[in-house]
C-alpha positions as CSV (number, residue, x, y, z in Angstrom):
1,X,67.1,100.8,115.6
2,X,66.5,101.0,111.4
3,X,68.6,104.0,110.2
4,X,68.0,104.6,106.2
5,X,67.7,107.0,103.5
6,X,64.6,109.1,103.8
7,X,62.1,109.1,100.9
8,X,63.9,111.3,98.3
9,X,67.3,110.9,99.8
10,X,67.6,115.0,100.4
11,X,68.0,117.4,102.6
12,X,64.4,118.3,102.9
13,X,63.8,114.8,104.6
14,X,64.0,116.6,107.7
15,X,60.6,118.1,108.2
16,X,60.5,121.8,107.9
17,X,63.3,122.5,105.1
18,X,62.9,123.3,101.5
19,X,66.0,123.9,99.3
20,X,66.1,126.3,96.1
21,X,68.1,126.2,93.3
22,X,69.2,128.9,90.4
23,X,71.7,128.7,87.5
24,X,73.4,130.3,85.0
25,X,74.2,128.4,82.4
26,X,76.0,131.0,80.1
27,X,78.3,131.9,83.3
28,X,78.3,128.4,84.1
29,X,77.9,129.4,88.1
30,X,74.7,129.6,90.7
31,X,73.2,129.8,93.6
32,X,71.5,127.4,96.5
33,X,69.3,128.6,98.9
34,X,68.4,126.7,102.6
35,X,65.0,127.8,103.5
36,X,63.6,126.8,107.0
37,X,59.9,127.0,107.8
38,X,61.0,128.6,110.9
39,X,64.1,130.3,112.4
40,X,66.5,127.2,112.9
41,X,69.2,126.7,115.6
42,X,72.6,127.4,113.7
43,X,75.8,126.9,114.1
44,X,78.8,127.1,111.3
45,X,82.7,125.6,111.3
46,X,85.0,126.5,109.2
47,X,88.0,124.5,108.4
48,X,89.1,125.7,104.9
49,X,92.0,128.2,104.6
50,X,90.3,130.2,102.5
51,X,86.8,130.9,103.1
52,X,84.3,133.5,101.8
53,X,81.4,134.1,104.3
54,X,79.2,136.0,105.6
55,X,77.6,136.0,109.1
56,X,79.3,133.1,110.4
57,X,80.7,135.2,113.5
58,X,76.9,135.8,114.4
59,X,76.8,132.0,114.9
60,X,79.4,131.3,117.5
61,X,78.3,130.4,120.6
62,X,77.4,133.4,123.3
63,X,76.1,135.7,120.5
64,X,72.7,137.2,120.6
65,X,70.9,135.8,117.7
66,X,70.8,131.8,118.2
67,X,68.8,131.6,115.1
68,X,68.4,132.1,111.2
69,X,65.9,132.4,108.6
70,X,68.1,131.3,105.7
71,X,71.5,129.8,104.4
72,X,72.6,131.0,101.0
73,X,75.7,128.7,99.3
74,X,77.0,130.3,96.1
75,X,79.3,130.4,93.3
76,X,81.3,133.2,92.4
77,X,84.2,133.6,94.7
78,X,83.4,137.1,96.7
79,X,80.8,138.5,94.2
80,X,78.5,135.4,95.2
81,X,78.3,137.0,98.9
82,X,75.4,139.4,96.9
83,X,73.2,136.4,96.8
84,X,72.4,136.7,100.9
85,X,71.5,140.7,100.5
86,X,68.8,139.7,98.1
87,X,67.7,136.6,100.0
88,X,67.7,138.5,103.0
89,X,65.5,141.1,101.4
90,X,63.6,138.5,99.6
91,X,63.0,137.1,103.4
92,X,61.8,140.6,104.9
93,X,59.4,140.9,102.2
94,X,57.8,137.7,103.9
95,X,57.7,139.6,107.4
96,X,60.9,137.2,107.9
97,X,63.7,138.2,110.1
98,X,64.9,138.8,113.9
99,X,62.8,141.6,115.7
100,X,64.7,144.4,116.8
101,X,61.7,147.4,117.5
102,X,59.9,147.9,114.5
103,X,62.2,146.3,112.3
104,X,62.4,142.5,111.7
105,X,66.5,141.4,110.2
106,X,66.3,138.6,108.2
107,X,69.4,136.7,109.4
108,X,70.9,134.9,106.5
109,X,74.5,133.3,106.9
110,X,76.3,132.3,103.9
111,X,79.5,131.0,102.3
112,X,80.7,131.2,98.6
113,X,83.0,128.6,96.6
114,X,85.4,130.3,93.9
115,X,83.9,128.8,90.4
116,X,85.4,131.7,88.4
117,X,88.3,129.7,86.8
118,X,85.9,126.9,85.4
119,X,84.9,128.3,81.7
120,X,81.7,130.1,81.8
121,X,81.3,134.2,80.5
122,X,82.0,136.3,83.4
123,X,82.0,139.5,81.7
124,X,79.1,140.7,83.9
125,X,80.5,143.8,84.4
126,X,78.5,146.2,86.9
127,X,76.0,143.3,87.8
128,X,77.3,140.3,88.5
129,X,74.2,137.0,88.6
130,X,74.1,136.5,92.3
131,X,71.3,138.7,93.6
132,X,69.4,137.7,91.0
133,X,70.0,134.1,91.3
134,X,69.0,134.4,94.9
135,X,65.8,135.6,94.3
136,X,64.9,133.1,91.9
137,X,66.7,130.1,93.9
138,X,64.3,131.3,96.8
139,X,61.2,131.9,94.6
140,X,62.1,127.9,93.8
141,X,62.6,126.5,97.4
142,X,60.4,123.3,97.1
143,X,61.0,119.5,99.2
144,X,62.3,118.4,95.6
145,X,65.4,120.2,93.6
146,X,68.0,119.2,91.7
147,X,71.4,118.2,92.1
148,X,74.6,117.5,90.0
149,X,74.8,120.7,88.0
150,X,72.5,122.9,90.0
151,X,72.6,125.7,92.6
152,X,76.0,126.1,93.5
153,X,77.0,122.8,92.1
154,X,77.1,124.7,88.6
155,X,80.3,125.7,88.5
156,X,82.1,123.4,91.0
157,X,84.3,121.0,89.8
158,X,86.4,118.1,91.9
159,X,90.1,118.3,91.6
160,X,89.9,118.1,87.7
161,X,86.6,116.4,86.9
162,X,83.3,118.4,87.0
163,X,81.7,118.6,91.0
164,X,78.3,119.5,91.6
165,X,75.4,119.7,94.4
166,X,74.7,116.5,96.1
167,X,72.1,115.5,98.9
168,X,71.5,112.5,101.5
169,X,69.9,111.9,104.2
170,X,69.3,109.3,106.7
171,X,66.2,108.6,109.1
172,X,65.5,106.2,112.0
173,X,62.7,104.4,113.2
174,X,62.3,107.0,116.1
175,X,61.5,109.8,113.4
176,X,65.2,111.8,114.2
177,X,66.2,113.2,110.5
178,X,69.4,114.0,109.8
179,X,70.3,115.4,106.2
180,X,73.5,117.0,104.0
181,X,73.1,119.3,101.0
182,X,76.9,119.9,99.6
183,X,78.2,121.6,96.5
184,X,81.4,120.0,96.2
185,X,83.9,122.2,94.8
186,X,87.5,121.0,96.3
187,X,91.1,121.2,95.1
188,X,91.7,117.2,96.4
189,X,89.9,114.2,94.0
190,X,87.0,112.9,95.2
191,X,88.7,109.6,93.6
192,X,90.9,106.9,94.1
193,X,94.1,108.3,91.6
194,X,93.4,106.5,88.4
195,X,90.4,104.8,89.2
196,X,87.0,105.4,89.1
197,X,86.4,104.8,92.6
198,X,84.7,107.1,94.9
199,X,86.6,107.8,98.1
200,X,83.1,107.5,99.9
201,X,82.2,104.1,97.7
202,X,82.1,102.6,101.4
203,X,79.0,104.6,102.6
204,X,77.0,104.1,99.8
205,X,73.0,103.4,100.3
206,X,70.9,101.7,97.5
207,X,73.4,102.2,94.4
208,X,72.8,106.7,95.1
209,X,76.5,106.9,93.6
210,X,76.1,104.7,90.4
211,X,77.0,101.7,92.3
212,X,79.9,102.3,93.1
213,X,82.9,98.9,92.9
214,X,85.5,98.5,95.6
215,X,89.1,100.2,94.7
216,X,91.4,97.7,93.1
217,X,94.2,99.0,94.2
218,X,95.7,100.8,97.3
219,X,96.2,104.6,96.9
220,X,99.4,105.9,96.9
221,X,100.7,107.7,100.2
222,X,101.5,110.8,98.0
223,X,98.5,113.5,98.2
224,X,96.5,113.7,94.8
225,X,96.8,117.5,93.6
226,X,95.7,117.7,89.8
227,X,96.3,121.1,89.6
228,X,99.6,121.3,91.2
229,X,100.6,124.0,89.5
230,X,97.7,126.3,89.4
231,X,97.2,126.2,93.1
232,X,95.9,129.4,94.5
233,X,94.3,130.1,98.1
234,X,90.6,130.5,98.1
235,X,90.7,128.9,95.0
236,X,88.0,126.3,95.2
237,X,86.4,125.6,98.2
238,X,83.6,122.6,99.1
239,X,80.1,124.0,100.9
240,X,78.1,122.1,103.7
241,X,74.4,123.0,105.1
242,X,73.6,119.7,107.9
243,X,69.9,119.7,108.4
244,X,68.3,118.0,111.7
245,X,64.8,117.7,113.5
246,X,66.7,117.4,116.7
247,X,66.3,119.3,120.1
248,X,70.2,121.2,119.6
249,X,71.2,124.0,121.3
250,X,73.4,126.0,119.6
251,X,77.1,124.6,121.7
252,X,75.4,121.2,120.4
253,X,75.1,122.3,117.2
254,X,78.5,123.5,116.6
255,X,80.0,120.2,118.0
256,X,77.7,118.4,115.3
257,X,79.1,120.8,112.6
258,X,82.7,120.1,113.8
259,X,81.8,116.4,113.2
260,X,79.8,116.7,110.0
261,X,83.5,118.1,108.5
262,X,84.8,114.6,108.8
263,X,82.6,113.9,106.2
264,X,84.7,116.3,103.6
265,X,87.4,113.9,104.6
266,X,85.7,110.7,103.8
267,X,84.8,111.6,100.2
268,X,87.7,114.3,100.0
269,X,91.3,113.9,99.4
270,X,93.6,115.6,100.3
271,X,90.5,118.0,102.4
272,X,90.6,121.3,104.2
273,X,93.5,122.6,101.9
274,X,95.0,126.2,102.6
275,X,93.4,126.3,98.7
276,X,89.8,125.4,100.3
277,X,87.3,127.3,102.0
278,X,85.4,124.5,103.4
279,X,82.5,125.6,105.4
280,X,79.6,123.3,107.7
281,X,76.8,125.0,108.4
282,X,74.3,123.2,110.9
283,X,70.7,123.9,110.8
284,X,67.8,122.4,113.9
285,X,64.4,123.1,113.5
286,X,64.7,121.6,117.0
287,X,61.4,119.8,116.8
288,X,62.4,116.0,118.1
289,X,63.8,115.3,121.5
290,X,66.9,114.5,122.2
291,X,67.3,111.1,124.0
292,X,69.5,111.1,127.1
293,X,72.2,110.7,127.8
294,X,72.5,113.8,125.3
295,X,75.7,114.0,125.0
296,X,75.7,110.1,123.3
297,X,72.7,111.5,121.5
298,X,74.7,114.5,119.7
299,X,77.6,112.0,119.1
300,X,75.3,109.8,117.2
301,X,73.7,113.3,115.1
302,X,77.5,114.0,114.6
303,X,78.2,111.0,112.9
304,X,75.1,110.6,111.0
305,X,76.0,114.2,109.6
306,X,79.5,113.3,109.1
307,X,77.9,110.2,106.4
308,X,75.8,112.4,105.3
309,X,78.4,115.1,104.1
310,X,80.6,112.0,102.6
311,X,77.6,110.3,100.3
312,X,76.1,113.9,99.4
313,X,80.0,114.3,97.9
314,X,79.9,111.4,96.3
315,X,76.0,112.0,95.0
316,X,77.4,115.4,93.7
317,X,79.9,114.1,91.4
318,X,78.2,110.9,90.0
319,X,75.0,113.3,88.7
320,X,77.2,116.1,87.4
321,X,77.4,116.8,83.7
322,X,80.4,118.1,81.8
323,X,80.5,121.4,81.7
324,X,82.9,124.5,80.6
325,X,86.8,123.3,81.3
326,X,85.6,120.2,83.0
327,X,84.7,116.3,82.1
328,X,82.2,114.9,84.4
329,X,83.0,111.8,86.6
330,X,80.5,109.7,83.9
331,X,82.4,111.0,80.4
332,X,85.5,110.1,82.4
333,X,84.7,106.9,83.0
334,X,82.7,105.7,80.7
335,X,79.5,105.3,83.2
336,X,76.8,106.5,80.9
């Protein structure tokens, strides 16, 4: 069986997704938005030791609600946790949202990276960007959308070159779609110390990292921490939404999130830092069957989303610009 990129190589190769974006370039921070046609199987791991979410306690398995209407990923450390009260109320407008009586409850999980650090004017004041970000990042969801310095790529940067929002997706011949929309955002380099190596240079399809050469060189045993010294917990934090047309329930889901975290460690080193918040959500529209035996069939959706996470890294920082405090990947390295 032919396993490949889908069409545009994004998240919304898996029928029934559209992604949004919204920036502020002045603040030099923004918002991403994970819209599904339909309420979507979720499921959400956490492996960061300093996350910012929202929701994600709704998503573990035996709770009520066993599906969403939305993932919001943001900028803005705590104050970017706005961004899914005004997607949720964007959503209800829509008639969107979990019926309870005569109200529907948009359910919107979401996570936040901490971008505050990076440059940009934060003086906001009483109104910090993120509601209205939302609104416009869902007013935006579409099948095609940026990445590199977009959504909640804006502000992100990669141990101390510029991150950004990165996509991939892969597609077999049986029609199951498996996809990863990242903003990468860690504390760990993303590559090989002193070279221009991607960690993930192995995975990549069709030259979607700049075409990437093989390290020359070992790396060093010793951990790569650029910012040593200005370490802080919660104080970057990289941000996973998996995608899939497949038949998961939500126990299958989570073990696919679990999975799709290895992919943080591909691209990612050193990866799920006390300084991190890394989150993986999982999303199923739940629309292809699963083959049997299914328990080989969510091992093989794990690892697809696990490759996923790892290329969308490595997508993130090759199409991110320089911005505020922080050189991008290309400026560093001379690639265009």
């Amino acid at each position: 069986m032919t396993i490949r990129p889908g069409p545009r190589n994004l998240l919304t190769d898996v029928p029934g997704f559209r992604v949004g974006n919204a920036e502020d370039g002045s603040a030099i921070t923004g918002v991403s938005v994970v819209l599904p046609d339909a309420p979507a199987v979720a499921a959400v791991d956490v492996r960061g030791g300093g996350p910012g979410t929202r929701e994600t306690d709704a998503l573990a398995p035996g709770r009520l609600v066993e599906r969403v209407d939305a993932v919001v990923l943001s900028g803005g450390s705590a104050f970017g946790l706005a961004a899914a009260d005004a997607a949720m109320v964007w959503l209800a407008e829509r008639g969107r949202g979990f019926q309870v009586g005569d109200f529907r409850v948009p359910i919107v999980p979401a996570a936040v990276l901490f971008d505050l650090a990076n440059g940009g004017d934060k003086a906001w004041g009483a109104e910090p960007p993120y509601a209205r970000l939302a609104r416009l990042a869902c007013d935006a969801a579409a099948l095609d959308f940026a990445l590199g310095n977009a959504g909640a790529g804006m502000g992100a940067k990669a141990g101390d070159i510029k991150g950004g929002l990165g996509s991939a997706s892969a597609v077999d011949d049986d029609g199951l779609a498996v996809a990863a929309l990242v903003a990468a955002n860690p504390v760990g380099s993303a590559t090989y110390p002193g070279q221009s190596t991607l960690w993930a240079w192995a995975l990549e399809q069709g030259g979607e990292m700049g075409g990437q050469a093989p390290p020359t060189a070992a790396a060093d045993l010793e951990p790569d921490f650029p910012f040593l010294r200005g370490l802080a917990a919660g104080g970057n934090t990289t941000l996973a939404v998996v995608a899939t047309n497949a038949d998961l329930g939500r126990g299958e889901a989570l073990r696919v999130a679990m999975m799709a975290q290895d992919g943080f460690a591909r691209a990612i080193r050193p990866a799920h830092t006390p300084f991190d918040g890394d989150t993986a959500f999982v999303l199923a529209s739940a629309t292809h069957a699963l083959a049997e035996p299914r328990a080989m069939a969510v091992a093989r959706i794990g690892a697809l989303a696990a490759d996923c996470v790892a290329r969308a890294i490595g997508r993130a920082i090759v199409l991110a610009e320089s911005a505020g405090a922080f050189t991008s990947w290309r400026e560093r390295f001379g690639k265009g």
